[in-house]
Legacy VTK file of the C-alpha trace (Angstrom):
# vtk DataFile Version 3.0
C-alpha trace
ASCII
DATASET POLYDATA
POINTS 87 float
-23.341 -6.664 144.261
-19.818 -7.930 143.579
-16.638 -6.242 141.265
-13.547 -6.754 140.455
-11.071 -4.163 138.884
-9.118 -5.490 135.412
-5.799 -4.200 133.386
-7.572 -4.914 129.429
-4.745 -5.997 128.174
-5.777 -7.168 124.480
-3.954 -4.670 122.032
-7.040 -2.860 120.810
-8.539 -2.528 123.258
-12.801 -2.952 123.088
-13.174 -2.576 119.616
-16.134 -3.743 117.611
-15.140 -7.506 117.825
-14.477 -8.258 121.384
-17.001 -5.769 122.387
-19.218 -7.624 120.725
-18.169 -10.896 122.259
-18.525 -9.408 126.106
-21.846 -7.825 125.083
-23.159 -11.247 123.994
-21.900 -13.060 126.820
-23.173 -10.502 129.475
-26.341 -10.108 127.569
-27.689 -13.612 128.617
-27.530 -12.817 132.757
-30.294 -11.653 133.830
-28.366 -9.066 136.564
-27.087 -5.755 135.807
-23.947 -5.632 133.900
-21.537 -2.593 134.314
-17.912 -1.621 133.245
-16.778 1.222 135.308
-13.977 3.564 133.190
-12.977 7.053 133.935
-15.512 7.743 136.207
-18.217 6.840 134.257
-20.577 3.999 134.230
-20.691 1.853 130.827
-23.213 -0.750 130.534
-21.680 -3.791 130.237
-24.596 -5.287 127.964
-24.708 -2.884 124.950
-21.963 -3.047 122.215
-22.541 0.832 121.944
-21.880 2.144 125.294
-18.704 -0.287 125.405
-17.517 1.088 121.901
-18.558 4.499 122.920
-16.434 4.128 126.264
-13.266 3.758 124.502
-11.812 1.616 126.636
-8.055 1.248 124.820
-5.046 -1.825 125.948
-3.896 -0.985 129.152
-6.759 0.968 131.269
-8.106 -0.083 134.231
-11.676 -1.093 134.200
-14.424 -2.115 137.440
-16.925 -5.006 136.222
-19.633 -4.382 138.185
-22.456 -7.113 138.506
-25.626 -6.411 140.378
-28.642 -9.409 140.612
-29.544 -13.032 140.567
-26.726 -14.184 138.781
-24.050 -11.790 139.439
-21.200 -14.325 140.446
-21.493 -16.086 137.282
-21.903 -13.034 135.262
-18.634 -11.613 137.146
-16.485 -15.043 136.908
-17.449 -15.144 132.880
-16.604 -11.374 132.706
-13.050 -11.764 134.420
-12.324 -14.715 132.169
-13.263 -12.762 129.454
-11.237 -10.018 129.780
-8.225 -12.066 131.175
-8.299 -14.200 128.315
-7.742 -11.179 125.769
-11.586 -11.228 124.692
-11.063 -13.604 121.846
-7.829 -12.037 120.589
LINES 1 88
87 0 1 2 3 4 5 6 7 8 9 10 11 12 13 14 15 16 17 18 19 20 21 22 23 24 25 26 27 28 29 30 31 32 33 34 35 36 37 38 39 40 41 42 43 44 45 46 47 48 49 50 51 52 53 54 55 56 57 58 59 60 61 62 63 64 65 66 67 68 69 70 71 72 73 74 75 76 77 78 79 80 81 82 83 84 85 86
């Protein structure tokens, strides 16, 4: 298992269109995907629990990768959500 904790910083936060985005891209590891916010766990590969987290700009988020593949899943994730998720 590996994490890492993230500042989203894109302005609206995980809204339908970059939720989207990181559900695709975490969809295609085959390890367990999960975004840790306000002491609940979100996972990381459904566009409805990530909406349904609202996650807005600003909070502090744990990606949380569990499998085969979790360093890749966690390096794409961090990229993801440095990069501003598309935005």
């Amino acid at each position: 298992m590996v994490s890492k904790k993230l500042t989203l910083t894109n302005p609206q936060g995980f809204h339908m269109r970059p939720a989207s985005l990181f559900a695709s891209a975490m969809g295609k590891y085959s390890c367990d995907v999960t975004i840790k916010f306000n002491g609940n766990d979100h996972n990381a590969k459904s566009l409805l629990n990530i909406i349904a987290a609202c996650i807005k700009c600003g909070s502090e988020i744990e990606i949380v990768c569990d499998g085969a593949d979790e360093n890749e899943a966690l390096a794409e994730a961090v990229q993801l959500i440095e990069s501003g998720l598309g935005e």
